[in-house]
Each structure stands twice: as C-alpha cells, then as structure tokens.
Backbone as CSV, one residue per row, in Angstrom:
resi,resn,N_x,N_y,N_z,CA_x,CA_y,CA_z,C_x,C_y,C_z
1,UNK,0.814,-1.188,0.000,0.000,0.000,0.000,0.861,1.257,0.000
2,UNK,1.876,1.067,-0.607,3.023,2.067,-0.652,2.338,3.173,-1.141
3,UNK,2.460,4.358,-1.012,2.005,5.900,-1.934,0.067,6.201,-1.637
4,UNK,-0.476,4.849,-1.317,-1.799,5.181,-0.939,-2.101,5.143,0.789
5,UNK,-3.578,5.722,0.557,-3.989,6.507,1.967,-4.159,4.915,2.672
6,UNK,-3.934,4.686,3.559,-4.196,3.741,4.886,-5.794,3.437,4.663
7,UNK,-6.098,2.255,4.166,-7.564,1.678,3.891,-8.399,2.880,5.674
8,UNK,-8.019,2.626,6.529,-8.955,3.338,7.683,-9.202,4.537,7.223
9,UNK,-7.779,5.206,6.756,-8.273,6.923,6.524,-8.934,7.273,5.665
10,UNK,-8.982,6.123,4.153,-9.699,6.511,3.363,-11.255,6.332,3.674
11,UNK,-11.259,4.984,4.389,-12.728,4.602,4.778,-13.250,5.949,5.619
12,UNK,-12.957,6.366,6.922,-13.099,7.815,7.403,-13.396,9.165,6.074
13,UNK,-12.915,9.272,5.481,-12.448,10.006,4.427,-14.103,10.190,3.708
14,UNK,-14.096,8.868,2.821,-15.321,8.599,2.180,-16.736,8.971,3.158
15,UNK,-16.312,8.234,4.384,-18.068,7.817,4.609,-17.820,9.529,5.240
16,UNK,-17.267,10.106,5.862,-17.090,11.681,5.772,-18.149,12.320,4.376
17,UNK,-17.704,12.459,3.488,-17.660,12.955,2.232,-19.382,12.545,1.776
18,UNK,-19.261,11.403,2.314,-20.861,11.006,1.852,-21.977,10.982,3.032
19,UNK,-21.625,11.560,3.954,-22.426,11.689,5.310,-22.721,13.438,4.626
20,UNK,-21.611,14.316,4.391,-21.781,15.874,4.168,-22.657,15.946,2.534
21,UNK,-22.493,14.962,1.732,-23.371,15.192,0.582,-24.850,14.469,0.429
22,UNK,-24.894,13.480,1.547,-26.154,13.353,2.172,-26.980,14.198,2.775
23,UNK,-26.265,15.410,3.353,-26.948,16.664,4.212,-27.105,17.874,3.362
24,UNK,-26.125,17.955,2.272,-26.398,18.728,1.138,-27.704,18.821,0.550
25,UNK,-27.772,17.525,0.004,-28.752,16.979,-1.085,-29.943,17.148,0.027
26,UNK,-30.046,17.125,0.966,-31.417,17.027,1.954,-31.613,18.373,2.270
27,UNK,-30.792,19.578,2.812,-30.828,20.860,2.764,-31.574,21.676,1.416
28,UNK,-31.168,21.027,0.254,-31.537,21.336,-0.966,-33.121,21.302,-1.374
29,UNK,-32.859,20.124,-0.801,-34.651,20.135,-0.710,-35.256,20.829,0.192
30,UNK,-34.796,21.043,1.130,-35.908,22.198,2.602,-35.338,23.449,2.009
31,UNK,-34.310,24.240,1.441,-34.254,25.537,1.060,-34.157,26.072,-0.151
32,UNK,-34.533,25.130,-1.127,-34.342,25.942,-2.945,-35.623,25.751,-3.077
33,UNK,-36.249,26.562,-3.409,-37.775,26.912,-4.178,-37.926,25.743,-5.012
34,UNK,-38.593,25.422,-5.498,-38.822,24.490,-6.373,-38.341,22.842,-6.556
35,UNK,-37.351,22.802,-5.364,-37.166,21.656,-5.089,-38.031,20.395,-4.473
36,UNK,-39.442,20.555,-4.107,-40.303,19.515,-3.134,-41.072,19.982,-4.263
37,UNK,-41.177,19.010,-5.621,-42.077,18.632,-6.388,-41.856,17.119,-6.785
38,UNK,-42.805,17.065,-7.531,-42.881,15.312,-8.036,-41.541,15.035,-8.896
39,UNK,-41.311,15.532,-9.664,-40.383,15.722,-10.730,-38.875,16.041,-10.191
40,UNK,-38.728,16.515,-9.131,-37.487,17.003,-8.566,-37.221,15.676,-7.295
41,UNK,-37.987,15.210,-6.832,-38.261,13.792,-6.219,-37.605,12.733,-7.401
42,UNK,-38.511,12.570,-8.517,-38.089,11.827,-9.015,-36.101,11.866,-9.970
43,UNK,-36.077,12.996,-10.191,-34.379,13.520,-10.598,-33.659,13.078,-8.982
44,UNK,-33.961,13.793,-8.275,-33.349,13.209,-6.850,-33.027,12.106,-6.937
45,UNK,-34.101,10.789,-6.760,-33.621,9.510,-6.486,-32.953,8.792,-7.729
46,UNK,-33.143,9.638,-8.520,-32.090,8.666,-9.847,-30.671,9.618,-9.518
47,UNK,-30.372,10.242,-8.853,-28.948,10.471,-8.539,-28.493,9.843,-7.535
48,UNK,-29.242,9.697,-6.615,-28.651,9.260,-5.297,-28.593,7.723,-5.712
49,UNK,-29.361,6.992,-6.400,-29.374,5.844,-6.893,-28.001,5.440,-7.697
50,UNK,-27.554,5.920,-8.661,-26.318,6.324,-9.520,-25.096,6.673,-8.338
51,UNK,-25.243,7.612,-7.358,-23.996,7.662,-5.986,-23.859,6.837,-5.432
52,UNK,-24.787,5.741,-5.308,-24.907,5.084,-4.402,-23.868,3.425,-4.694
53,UNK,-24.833,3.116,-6.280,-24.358,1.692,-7.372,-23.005,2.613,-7.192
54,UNK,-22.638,3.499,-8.137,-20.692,4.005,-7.531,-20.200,3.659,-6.852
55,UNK,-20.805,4.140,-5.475,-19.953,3.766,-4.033,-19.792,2.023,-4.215
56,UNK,-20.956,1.300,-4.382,-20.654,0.163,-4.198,-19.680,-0.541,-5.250
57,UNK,-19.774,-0.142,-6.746,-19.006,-0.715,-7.733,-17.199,-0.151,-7.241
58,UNK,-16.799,0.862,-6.827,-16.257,1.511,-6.861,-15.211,1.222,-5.234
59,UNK,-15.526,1.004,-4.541,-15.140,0.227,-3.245,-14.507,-0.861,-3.386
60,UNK,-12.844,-0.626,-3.655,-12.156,-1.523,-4.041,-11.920,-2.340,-3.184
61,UNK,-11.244,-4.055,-2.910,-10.688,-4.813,-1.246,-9.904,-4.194,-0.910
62,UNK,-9.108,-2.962,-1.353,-7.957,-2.439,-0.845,-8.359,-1.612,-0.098
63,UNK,-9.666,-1.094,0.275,-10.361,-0.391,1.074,-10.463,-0.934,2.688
64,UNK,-11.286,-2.383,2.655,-11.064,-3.030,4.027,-10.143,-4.533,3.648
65,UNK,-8.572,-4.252,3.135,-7.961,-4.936,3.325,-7.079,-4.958,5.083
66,UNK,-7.248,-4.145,5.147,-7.127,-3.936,6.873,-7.919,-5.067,8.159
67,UNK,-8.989,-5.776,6.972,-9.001,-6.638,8.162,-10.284,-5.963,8.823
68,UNK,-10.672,-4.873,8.679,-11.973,-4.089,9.004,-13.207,-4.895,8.426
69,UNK,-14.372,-5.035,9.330,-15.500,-5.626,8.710,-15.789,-4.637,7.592
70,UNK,-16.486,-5.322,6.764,-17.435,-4.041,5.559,-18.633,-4.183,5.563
71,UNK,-19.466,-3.499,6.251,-20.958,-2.991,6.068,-21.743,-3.456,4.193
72,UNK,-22.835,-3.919,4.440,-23.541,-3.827,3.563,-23.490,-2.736,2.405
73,UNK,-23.892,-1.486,3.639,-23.581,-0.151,2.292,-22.946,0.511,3.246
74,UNK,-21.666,0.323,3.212,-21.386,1.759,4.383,-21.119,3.011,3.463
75,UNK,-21.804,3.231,2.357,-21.443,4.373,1.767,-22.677,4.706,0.878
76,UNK,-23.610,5.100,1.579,-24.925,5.660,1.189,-25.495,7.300,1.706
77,UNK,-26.626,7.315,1.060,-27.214,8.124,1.276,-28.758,8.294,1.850
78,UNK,-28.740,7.027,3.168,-30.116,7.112,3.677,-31.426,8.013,3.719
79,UNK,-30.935,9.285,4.628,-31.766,10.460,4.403,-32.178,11.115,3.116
80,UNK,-31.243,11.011,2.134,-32.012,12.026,0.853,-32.559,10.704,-0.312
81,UNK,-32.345,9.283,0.287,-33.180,8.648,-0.391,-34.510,8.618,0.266
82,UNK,-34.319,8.700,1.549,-36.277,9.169,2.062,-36.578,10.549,1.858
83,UNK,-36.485,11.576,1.898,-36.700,12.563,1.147,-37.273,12.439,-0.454
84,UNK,-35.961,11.874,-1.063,-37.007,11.423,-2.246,-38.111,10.347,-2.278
85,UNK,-37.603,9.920,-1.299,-38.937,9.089,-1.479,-40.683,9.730,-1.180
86,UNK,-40.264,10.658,-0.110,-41.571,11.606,0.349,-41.913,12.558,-0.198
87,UNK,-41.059,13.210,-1.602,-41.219,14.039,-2.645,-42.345,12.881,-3.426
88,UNK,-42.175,11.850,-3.347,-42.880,11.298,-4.282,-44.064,10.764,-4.126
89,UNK,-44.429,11.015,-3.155,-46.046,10.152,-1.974,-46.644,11.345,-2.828
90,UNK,-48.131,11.210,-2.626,-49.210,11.531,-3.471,-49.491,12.519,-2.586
91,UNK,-49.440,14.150,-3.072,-49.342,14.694,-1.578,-50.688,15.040,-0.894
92,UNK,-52.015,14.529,-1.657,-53.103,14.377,-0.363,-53.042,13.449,0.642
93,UNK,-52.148,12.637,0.566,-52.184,11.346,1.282,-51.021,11.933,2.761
94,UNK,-50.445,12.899,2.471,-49.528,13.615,3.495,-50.168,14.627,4.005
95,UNK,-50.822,15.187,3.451,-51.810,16.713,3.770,-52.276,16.331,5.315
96,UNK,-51.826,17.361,6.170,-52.930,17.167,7.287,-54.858,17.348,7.101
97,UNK,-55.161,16.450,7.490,-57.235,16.253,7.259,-57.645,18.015,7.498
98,UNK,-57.215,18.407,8.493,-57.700,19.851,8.370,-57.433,20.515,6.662
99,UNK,-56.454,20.649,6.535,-55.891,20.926,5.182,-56.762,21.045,4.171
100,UNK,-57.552,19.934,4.243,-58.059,19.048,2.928,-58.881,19.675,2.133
C-alpha cells in the first residue's frame, strides 16, 4: 500500500464525504424553491441511486484490506433517499385532514 492513503483513513475520508453530501442533497430540498415537487423527487432519487451503485461498484478490497468488517452499504445516502422518497407520496395522502 506504498504511496496510498491507509484503507482506515480513506474509509473515514469517504463515509465523511458522503455523510456531508447526504446533508447537502437534503438541505436542498428544505431551502431551494422548487425543489419539493414530483419531478425534482423523481431527478433526486435517480442520482442518489447512480452515488450510491458508484460507491458500491467503486469500493475496491484495498479499502477493508485492513481486516476491518465491511458494512452492507457503508457508503450511502439514507436520508435524501427518504426525502425522495416523500417528494414522491401523493401529496393528499400527506396533507394534514384539516388541510383538505
């Protein structure tokens, strides 16, 4: 592993990097106008979907050749895949009954 980062620091490194663009992508949606529509739901989860297949294709053994367990996905984006997912619910079905 001569010239590369120590499988731990990179692992730190990454799930770093994808914990802060998980909070991005979710901020984005509570403060840009036009972001909490059907259509911006649906662009959402085909990115985070695409970051996600990456992380996993892309997660070489030289990562937890250290001997470190490896998580299922330890390199996702939980929160802004439920976000998109709640961009995409039918939004009378979310409406509070007073609302209606």
């Amino acid at each position: 592993h001569q010239g590369m980062l120590l499988p731990s620091i990179a692992r730190t490194g990454l799930a770093l990097i994808f914990r802060r663009l998980d909070a991005t992508i979710f901020n984005s949606v509570l403060n840009i106008p036009g972001m909490c529509s059907f259509s911006a739901g649906v662009q959402m989860k085909h990115v985070v979907s695409h970051i996600e297949e990456w992380s996993r294709k892309s997660i070489g053994k030289w990562l937890f050749s250290d001997g470190a367990e490896q998580n299922k996905d330890p390199f996702s984006l939980p929160i802004s895949r439920q976000a998109a997912d709640a961009l995409l619910l039918d939004k009378a079905a979310v409406m509070e009954p007073e609302l209606r």
